[in-house]
KETORMAR-673941 format. One record per residue: residue number from 1; residue in one letter; x, y, z of N, C-alpha, C, CB in turn. Coordinates in nm, 2 decimals, padded with zeros to 4 digits. Glycine has a CB too. Example, Ala and Ser with C-alpha at 12.3 -4.5 7.8 and 13.67 -1.06 7.14 Angstrom:
REM residues 2
{atom 1, "A", {01.32, -00.57, 00.78}, {01.23, -00.45, 00.78}, {01.32, -00.33, 00.78}, {01.13, -00.45, 00.90}}
{atom 2, "S", {01.28, -00.22, 00.71}, {01.37, -00.11, 00.71}, {01.29, 00.00, 00.79}, {01.41, -00.06, 00.57}}
END
This chain:
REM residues 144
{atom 1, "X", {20.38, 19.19, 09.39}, {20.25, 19.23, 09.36}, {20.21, 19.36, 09.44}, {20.14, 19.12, 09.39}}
{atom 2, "X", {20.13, 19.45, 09.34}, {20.14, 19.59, 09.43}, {19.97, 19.57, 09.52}, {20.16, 19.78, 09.29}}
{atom 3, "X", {19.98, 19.62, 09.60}, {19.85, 19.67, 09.66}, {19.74, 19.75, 09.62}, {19.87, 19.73, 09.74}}
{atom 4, "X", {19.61, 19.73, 09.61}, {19.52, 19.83, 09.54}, {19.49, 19.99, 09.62}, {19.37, 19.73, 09.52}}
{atom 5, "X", {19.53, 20.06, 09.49}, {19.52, 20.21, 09.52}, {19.41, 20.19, 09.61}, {19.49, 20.33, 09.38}}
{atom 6, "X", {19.30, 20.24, 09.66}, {19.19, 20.20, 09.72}, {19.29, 20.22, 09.92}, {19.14, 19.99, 09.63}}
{atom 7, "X", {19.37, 20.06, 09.88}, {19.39, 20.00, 10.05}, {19.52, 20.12, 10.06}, {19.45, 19.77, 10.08}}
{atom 8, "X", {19.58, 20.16, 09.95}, {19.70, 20.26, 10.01}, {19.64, 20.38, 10.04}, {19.82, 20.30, 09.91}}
{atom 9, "X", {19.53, 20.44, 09.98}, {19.48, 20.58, 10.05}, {19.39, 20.57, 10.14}, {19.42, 20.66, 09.98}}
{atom 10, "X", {19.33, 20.45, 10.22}, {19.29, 20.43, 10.34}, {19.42, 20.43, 10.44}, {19.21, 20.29, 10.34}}
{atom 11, "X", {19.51, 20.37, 10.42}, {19.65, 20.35, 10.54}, {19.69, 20.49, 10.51}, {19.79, 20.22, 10.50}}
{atom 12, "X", {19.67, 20.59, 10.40}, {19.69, 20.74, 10.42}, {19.65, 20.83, 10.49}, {19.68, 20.78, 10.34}}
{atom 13, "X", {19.55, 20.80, 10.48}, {19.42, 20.88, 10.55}, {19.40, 20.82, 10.72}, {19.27, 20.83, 10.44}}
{atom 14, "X", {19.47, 20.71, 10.73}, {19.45, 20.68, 10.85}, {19.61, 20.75, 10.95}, {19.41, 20.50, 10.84}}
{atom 15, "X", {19.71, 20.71, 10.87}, {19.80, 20.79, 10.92}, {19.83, 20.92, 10.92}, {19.87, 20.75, 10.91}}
{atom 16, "X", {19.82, 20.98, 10.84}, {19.73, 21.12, 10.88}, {19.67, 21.17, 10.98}, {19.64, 21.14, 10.82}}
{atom 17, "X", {19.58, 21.08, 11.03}, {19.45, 21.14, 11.11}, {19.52, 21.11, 11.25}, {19.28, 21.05, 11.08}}
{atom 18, "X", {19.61, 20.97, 11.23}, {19.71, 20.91, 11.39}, {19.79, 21.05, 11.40}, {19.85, 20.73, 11.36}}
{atom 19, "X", {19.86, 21.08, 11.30}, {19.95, 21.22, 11.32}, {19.93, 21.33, 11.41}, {19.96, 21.28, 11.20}}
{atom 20, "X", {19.78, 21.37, 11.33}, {19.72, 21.47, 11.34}, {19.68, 21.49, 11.51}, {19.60, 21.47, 11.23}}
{atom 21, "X", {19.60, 21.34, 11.53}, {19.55, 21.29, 11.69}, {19.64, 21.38, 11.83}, {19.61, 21.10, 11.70}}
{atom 22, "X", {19.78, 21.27, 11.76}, {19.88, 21.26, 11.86}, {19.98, 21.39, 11.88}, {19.97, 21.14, 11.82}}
{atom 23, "X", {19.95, 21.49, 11.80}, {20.01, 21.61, 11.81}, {20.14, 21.60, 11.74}, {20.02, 21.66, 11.94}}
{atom 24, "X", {20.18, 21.52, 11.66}, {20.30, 21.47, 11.55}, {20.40, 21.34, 11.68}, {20.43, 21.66, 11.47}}
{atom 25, "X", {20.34, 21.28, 11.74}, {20.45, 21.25, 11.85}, {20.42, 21.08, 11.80}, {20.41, 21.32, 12.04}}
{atom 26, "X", {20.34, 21.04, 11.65}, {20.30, 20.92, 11.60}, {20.32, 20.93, 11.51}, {20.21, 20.87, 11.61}}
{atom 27, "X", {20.38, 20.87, 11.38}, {20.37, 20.85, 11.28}, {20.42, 20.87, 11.20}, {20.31, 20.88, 11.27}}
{atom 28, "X", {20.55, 20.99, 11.24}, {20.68, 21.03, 11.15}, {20.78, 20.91, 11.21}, {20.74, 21.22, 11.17}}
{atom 29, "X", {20.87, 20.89, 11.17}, {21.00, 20.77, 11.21}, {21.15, 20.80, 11.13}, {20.94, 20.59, 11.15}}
{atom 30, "X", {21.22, 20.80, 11.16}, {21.35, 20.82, 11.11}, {21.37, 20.72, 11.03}, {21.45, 20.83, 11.21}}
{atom 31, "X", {21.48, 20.69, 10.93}, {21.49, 20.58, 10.83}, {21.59, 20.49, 10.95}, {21.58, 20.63, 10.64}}
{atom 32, "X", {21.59, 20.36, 10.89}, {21.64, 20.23, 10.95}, {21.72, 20.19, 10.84}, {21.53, 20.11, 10.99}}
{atom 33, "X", {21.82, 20.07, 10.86}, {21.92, 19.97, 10.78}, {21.78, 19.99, 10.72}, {22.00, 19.80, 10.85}}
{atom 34, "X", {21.76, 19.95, 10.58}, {21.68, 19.87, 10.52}, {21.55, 19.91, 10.49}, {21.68, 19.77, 10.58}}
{atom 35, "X", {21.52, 20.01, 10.60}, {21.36, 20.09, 10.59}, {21.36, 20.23, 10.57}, {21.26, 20.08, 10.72}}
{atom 36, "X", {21.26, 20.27, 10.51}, {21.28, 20.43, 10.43}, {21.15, 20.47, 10.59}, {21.19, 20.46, 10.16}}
{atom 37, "X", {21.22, 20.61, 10.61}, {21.19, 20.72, 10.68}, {21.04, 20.74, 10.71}, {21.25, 20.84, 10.61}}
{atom 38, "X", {20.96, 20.81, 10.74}, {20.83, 20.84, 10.72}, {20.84, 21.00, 10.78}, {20.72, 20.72, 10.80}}
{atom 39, "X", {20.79, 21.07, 10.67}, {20.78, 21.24, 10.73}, {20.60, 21.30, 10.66}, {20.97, 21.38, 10.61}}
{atom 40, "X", {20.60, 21.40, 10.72}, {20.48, 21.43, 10.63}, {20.53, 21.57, 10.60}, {20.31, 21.41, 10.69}}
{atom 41, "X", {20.51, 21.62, 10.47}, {20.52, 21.70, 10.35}, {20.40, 21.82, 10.36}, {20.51, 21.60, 10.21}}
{atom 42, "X", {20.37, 21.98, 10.37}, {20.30, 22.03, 10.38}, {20.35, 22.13, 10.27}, {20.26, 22.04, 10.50}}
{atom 43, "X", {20.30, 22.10, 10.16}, {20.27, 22.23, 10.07}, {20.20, 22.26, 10.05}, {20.30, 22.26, 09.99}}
{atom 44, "X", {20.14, 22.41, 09.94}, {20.05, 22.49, 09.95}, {20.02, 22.46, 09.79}, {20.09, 22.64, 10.02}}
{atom 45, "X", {19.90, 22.43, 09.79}, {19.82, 22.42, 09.68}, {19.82, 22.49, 09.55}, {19.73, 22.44, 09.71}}
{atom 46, "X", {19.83, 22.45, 09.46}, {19.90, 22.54, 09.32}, {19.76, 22.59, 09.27}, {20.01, 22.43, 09.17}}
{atom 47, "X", {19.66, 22.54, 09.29}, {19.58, 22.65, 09.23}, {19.46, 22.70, 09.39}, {19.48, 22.59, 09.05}}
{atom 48, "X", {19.47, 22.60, 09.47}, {19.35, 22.66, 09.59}, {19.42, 22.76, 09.70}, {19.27, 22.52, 09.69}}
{atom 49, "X", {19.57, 22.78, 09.71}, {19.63, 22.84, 09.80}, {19.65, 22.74, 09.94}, {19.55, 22.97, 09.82}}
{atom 50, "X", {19.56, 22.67, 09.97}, {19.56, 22.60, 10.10}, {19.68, 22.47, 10.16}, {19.42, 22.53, 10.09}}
{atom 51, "X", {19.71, 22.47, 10.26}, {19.84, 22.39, 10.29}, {19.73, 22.24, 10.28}, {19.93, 22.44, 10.48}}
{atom 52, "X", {19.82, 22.21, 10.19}, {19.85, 22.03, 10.17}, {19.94, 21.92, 10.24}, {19.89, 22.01, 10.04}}
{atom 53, "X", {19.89, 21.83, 10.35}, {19.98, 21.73, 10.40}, {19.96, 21.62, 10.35}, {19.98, 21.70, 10.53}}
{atom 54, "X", {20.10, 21.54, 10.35}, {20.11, 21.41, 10.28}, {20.24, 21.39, 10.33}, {20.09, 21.40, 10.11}}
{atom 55, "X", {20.16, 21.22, 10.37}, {20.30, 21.15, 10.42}, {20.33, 21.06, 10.33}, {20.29, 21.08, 10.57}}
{atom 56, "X", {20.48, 21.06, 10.35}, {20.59, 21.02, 10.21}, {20.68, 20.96, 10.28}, {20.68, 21.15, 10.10}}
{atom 57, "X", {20.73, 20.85, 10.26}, {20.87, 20.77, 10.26}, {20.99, 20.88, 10.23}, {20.86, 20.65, 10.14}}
{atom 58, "X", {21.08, 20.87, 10.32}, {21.22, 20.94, 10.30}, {21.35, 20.83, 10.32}, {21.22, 21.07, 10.43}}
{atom 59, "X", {21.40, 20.91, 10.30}, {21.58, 20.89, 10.32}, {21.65, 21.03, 10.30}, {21.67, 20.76, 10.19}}
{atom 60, "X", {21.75, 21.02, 10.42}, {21.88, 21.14, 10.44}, {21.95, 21.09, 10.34}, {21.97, 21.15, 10.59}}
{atom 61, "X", {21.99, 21.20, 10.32}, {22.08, 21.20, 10.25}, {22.21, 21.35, 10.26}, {21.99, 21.18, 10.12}}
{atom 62, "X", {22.31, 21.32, 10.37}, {22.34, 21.45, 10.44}, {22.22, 21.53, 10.50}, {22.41, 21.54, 10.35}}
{atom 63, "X", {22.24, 21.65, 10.50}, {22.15, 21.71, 10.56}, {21.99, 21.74, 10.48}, {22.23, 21.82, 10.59}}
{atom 64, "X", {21.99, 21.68, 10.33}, {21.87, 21.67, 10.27}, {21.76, 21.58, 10.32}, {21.90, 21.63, 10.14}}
{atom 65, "X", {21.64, 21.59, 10.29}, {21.53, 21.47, 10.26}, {21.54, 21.45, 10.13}, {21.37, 21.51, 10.30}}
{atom 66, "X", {21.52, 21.28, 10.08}, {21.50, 21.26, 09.95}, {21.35, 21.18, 09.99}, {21.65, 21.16, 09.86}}
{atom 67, "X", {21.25, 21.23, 09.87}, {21.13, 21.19, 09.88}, {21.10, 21.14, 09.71}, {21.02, 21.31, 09.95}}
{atom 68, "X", {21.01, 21.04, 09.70}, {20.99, 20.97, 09.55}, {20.88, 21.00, 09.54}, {21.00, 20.81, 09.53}}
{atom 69, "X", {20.84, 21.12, 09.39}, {20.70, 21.14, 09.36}, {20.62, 20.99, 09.31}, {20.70, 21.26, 09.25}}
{atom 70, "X", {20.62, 20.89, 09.35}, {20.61, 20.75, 09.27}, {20.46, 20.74, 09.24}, {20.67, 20.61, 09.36}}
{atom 71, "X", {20.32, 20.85, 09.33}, {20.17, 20.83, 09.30}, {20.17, 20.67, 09.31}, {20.11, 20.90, 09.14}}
{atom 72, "X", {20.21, 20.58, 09.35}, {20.19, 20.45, 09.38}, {20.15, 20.36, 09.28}, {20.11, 20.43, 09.48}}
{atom 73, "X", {20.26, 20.43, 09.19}, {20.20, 20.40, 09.03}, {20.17, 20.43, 08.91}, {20.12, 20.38, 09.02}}
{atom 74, "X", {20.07, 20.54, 08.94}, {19.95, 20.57, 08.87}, {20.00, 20.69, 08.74}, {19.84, 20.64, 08.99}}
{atom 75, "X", {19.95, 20.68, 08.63}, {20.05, 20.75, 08.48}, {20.08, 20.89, 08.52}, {19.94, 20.76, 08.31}}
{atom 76, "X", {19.97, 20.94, 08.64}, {20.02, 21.14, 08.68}, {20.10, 21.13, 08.83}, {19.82, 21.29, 08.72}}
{atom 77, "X", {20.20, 21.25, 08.76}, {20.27, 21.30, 08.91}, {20.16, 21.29, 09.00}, {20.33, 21.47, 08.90}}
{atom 78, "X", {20.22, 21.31, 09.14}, {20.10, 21.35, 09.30}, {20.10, 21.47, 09.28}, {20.14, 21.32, 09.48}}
{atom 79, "X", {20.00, 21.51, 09.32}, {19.96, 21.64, 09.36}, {20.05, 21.70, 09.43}, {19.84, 21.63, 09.43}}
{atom 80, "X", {20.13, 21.67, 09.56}, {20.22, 21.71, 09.62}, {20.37, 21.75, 09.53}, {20.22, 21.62, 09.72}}
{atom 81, "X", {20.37, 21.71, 09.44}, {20.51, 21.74, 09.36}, {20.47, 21.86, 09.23}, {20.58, 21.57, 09.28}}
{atom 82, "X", {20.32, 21.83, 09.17}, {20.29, 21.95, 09.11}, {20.28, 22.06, 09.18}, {20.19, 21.95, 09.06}}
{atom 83, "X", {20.18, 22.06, 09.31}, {20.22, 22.17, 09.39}, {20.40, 22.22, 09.44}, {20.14, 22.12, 09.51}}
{atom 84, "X", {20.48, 22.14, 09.47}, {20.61, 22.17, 09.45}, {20.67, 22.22, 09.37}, {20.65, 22.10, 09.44}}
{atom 85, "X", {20.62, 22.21, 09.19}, {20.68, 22.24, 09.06}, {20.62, 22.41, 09.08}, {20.61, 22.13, 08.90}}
{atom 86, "X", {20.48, 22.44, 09.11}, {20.45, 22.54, 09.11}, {20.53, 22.68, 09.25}, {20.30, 22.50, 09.12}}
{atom 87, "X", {20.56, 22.59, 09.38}, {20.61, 22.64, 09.48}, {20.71, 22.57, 09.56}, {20.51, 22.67, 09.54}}
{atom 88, "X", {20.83, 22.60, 09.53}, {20.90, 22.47, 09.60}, {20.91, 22.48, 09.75}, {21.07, 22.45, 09.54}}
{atom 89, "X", {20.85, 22.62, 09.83}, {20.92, 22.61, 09.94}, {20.81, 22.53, 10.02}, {20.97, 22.76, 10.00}}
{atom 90, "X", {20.83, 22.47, 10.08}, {20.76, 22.40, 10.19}, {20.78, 22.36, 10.31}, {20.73, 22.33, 10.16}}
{atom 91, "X", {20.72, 22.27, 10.40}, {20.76, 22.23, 10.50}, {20.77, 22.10, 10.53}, {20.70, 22.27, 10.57}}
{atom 92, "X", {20.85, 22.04, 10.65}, {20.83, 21.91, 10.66}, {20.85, 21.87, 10.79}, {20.89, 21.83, 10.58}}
{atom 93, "X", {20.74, 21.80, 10.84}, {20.70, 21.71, 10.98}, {20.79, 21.64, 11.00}, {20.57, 21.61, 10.99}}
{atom 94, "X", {20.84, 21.63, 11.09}, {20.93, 21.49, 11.13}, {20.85, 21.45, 11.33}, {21.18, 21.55, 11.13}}
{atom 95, "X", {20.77, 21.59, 11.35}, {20.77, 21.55, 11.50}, {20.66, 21.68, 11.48}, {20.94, 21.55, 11.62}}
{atom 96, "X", {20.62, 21.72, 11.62}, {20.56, 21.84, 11.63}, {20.60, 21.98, 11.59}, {20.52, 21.85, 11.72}}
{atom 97, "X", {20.72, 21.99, 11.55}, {20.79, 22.13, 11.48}, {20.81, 22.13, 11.36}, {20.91, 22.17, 11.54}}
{atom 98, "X", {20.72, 22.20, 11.29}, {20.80, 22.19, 11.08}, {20.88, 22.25, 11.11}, {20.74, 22.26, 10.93}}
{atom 99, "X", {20.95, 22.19, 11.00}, {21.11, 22.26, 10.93}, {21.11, 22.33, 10.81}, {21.21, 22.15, 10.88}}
{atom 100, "X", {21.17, 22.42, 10.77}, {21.08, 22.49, 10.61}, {21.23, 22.40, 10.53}, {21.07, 22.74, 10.58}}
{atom 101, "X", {21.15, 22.36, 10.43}, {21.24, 22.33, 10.32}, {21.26, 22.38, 10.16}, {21.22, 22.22, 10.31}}
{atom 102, "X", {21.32, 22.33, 10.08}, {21.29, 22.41, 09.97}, {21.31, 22.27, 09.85}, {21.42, 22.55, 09.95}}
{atom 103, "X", {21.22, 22.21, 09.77}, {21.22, 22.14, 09.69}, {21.29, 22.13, 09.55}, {21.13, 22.12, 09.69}}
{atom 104, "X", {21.35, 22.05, 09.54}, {21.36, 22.01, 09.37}, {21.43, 21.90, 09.33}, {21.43, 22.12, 09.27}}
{atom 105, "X", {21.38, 21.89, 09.19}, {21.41, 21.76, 09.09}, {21.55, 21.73, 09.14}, {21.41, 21.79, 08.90}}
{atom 106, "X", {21.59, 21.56, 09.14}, {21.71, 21.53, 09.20}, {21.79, 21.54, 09.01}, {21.70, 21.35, 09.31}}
{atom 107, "X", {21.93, 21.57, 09.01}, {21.99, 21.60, 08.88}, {22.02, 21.42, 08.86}, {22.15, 21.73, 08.89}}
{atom 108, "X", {22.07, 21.41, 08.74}, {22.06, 21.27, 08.70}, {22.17, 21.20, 08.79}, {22.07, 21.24, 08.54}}
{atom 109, "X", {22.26, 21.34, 08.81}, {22.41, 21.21, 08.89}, {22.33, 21.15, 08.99}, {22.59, 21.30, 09.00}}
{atom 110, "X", {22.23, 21.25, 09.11}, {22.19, 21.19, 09.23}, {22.11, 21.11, 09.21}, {22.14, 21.26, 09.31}}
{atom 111, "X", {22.02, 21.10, 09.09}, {21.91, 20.98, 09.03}, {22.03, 20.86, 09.01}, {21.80, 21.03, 08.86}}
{atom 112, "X", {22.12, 20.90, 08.98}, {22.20, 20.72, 08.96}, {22.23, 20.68, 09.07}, {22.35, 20.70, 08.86}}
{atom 113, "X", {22.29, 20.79, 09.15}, {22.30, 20.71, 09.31}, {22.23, 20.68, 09.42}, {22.37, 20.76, 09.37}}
{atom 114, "X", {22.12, 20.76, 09.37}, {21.99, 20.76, 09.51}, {21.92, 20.66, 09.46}, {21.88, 20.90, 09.55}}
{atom 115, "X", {21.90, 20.61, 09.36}, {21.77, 20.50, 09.28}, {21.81, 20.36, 09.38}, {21.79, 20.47, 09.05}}
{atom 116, "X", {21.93, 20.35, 09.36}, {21.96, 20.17, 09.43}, {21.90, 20.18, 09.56}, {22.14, 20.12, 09.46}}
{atom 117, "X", {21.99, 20.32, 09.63}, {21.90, 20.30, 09.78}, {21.78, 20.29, 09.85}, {21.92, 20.36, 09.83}}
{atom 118, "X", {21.76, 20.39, 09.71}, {21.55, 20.41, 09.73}, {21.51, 20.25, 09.73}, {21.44, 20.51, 09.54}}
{atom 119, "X", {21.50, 20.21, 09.61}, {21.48, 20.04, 09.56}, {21.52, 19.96, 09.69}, {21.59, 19.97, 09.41}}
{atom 120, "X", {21.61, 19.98, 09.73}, {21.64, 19.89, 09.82}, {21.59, 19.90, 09.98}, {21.78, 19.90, 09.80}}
{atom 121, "X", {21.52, 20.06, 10.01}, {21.43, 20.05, 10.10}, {21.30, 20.03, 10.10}, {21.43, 20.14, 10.15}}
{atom 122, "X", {21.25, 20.05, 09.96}, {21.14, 19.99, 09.90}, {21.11, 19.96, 09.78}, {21.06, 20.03, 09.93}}
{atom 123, "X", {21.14, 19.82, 09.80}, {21.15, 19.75, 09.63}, {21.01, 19.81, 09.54}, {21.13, 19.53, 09.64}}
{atom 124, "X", {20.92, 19.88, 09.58}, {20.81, 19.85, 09.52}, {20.80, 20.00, 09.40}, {20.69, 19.82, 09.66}}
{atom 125, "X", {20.94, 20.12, 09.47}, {20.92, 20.21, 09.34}, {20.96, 20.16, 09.23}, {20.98, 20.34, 09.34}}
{atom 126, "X", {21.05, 20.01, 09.22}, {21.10, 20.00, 09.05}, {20.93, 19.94, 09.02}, {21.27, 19.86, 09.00}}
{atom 127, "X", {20.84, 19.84, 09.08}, {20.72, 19.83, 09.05}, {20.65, 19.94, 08.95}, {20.66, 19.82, 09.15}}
{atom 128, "X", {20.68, 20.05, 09.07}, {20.53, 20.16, 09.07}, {20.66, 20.19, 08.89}, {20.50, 20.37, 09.28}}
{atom 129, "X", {20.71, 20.25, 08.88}, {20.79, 20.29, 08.76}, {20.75, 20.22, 08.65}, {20.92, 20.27, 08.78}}
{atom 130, "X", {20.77, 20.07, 08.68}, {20.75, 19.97, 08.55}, {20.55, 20.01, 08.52}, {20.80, 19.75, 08.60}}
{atom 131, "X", {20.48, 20.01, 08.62}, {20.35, 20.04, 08.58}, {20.31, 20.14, 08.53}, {20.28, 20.03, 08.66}}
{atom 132, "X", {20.35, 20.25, 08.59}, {20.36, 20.38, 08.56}, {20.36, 20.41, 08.40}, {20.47, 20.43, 08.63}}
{atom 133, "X", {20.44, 20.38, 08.37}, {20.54, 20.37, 08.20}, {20.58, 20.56, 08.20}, {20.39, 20.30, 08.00}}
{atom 134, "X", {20.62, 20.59, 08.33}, {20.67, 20.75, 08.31}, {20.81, 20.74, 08.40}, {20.54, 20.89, 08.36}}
{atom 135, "X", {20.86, 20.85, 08.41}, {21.02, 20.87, 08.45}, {20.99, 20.89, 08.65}, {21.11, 21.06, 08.34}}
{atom 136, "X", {20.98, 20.82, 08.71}, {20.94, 20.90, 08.86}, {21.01, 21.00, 08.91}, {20.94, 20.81, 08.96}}
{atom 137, "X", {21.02, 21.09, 08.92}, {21.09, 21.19, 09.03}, {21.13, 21.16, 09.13}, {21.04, 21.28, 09.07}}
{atom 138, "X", {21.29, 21.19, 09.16}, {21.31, 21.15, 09.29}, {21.33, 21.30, 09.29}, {21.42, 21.04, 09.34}}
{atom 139, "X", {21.26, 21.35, 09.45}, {21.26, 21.51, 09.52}, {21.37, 21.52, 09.64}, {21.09, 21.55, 09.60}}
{atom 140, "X", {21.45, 21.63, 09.64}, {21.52, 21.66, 09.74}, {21.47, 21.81, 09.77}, {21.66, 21.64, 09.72}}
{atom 141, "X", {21.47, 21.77, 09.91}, {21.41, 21.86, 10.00}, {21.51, 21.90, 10.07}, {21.31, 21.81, 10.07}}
{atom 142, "X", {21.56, 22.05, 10.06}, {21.71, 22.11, 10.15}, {21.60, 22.19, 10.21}, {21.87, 22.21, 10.06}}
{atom 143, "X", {21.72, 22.21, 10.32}, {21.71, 22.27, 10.47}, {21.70, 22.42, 10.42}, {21.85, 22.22, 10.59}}
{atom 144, "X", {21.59, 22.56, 10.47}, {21.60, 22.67, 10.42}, {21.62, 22.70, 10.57}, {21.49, 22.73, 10.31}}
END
């Protein structure tokens, strides 16, 4: 059973603000056996210009970030992956130093091999997918 949109953008907004607090030295985490990553994502707004943060579930993948546009569901991409489509280069938190990255759509070979692992660090994107009734994006984020 999924969680109501509502209680996931409170725990967003709250780790955000822990991030923000602690000078990034809270809140980002490397991936585990079994548990997907936590980074926060700063890109620049496709139509206001202004830097956008959002923290996203990851997994390495070599030297990539793989991040799931999944909106926790909901029938529209996030905001953070439209902004992406418009500008792929961005940044990403892992600690108090961004990294610049450069985004895009994973090609279908890496969607057939990254989907099990994704699912399997968090069962809940085949959910968000089946609710959704659209194709989720999985995003790789290389090192620029």
């Amino acid at each position: 059973m999924l969680p109501p949109r509502w209680f996931l953008r409170v725990g967003w907004v709250a780790h955000r603000a822990l991030f923000a607090v602690t000078g990034g030295r809270v809140g980002a985490e490397r991936p585990r056996e079994r548990r997907p990553g936590t980074l926060f994502l700063v890109t620049t707004g496709r139509r206001s210009g202004q830097r956008r943060r959002n923290a996203l579930f990851y997994l390495e993948d070599g030297s990539n970030l793989v991040v799931v546009a999944s909106n926790a569901g909901a029938v529209t991409d996030p905001g953070w992956w439209r902004n992406l489509q418009a500008n792929p280069d961005a940044e990403v938190q892992l600690g108090p130093d961004p990294k610049p990255v450069r985004a895009r759509r994973a090609t279908p070979g890496e969607m057939t091999r990254l989907w099990p692992r994704l699912v399997t660090v968090n069962p809940s994107y085949e959910a968000y997918r089946t609710v959704a009734g659209r194709e989720i994006p999985v995003v790789i984020l290389e090192p620029r």
